[in-house]
DONU-93158 format. One record per residue: residue number from 1; x, y, z of N, C-alpha, C in turn. Coordinates in steps of 0.001 Angstrom, whole numbers, m for minus. Each point is the difference from the previous one (the first is absolute). Layout:
# DONU-93158
REC   k      nX      nY      nZ     caX     caY     caZ      cX      cY      cZ
REC NUM       X       Y       Z       X       Y       Z       X       Y       Z
...
This chain:
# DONU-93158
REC   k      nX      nY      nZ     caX     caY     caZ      cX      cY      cZ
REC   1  112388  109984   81563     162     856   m1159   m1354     544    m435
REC   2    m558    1214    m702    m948     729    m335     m98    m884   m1407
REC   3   m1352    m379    m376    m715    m548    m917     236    1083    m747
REC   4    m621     768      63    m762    1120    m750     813    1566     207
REC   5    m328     782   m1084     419    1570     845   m1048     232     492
REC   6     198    1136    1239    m925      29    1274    1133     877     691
REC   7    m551     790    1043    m419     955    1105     370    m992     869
REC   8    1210     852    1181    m296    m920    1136    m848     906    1160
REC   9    m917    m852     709   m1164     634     683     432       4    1345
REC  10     408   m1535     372     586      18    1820    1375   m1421    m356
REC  11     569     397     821    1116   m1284     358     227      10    1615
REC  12   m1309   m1080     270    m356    m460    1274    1150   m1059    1048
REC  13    1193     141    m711    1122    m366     463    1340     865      46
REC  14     920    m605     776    1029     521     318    1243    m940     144
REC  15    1290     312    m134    1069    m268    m264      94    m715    1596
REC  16      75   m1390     m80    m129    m925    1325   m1110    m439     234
REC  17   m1086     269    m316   m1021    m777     128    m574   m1504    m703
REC  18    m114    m392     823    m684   m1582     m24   m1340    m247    m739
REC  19      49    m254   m1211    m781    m331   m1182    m750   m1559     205
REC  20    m984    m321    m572     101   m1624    m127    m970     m75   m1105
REC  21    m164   m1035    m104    m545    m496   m2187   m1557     726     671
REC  22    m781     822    m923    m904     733    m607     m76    1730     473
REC  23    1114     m30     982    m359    1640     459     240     778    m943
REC  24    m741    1330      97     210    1153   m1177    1384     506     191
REC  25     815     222    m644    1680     629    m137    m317    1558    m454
REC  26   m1133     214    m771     665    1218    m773   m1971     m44    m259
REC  27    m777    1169    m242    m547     784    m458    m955     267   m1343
REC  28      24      26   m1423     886     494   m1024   m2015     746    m356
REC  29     204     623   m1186   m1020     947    m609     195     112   m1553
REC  30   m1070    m811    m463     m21     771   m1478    m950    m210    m750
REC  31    m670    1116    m712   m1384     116    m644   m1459    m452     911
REC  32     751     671    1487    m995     838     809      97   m1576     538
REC  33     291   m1162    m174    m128   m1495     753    1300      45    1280
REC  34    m126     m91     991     944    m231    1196     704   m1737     m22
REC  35    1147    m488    m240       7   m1329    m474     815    m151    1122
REC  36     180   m1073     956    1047    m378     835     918   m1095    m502
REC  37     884     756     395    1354   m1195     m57     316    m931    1387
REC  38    m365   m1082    m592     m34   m1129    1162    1618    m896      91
REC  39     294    m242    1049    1503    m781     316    m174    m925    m406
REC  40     766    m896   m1244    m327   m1678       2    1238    m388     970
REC  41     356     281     794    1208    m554     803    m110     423    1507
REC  42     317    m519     436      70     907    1336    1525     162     690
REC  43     m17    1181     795    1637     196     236    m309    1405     601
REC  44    1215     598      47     653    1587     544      56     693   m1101
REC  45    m161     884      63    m287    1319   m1153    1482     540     409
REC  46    1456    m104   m1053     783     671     m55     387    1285    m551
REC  47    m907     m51   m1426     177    1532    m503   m1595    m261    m540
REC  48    m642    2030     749    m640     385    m656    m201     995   m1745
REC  49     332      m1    m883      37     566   m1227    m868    1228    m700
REC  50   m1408     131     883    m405     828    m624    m921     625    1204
REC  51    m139    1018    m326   m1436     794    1297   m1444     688    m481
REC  52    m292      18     605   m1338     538    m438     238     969   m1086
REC  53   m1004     m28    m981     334    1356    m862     738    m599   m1643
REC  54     736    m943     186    1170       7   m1019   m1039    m847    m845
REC  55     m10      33   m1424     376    m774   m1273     858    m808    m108
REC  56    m897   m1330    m505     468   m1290      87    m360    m925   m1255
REC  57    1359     m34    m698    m385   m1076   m1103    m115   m1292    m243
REC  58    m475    m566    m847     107   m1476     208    1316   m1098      42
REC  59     314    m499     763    1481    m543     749     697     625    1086
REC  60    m784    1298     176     714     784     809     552   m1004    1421
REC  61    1118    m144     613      23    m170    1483    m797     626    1184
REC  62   m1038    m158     482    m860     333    1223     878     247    1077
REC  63     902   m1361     299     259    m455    1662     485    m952    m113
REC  64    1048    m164    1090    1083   m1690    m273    m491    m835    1533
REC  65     m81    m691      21    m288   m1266    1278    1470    m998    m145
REC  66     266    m270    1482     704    m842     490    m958   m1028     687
REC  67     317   m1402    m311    m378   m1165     664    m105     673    1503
């Protein structure tokens, strides 16, 4: 989930891909700081939620993982 509102910059994943605990998931941008969103889980990336470009508030859904 997005901490903060923020810019998404890159989402260095894809729908099936194999995650594991600290990789970057998502990107994000705000007040010129680049912040990464790190996996605390590791698993398969089932849904991606947002793409480069979009506005993102705080709670927003990023991305869902399967065990």
């Amino acid at each position: 989930m997005a901490e903060m509102v923020a810019g998404v910059l890159e989402v260095p994943v894809a729908v099936g891909a194999r995650v594991e605990v600290g990789d970057t998931v998502v990107l994000l941008e705000s007040m010129k700081m680049e912040i990464p969103v790190i996996s605390e889980a590791a698993g398969t990336v089932v849904s991606v939620n947002v793409v480069p470009g979009d506005a993102v508030q705080e709670g927003d859904l990023l991305l869902s993982l399967t065990p």
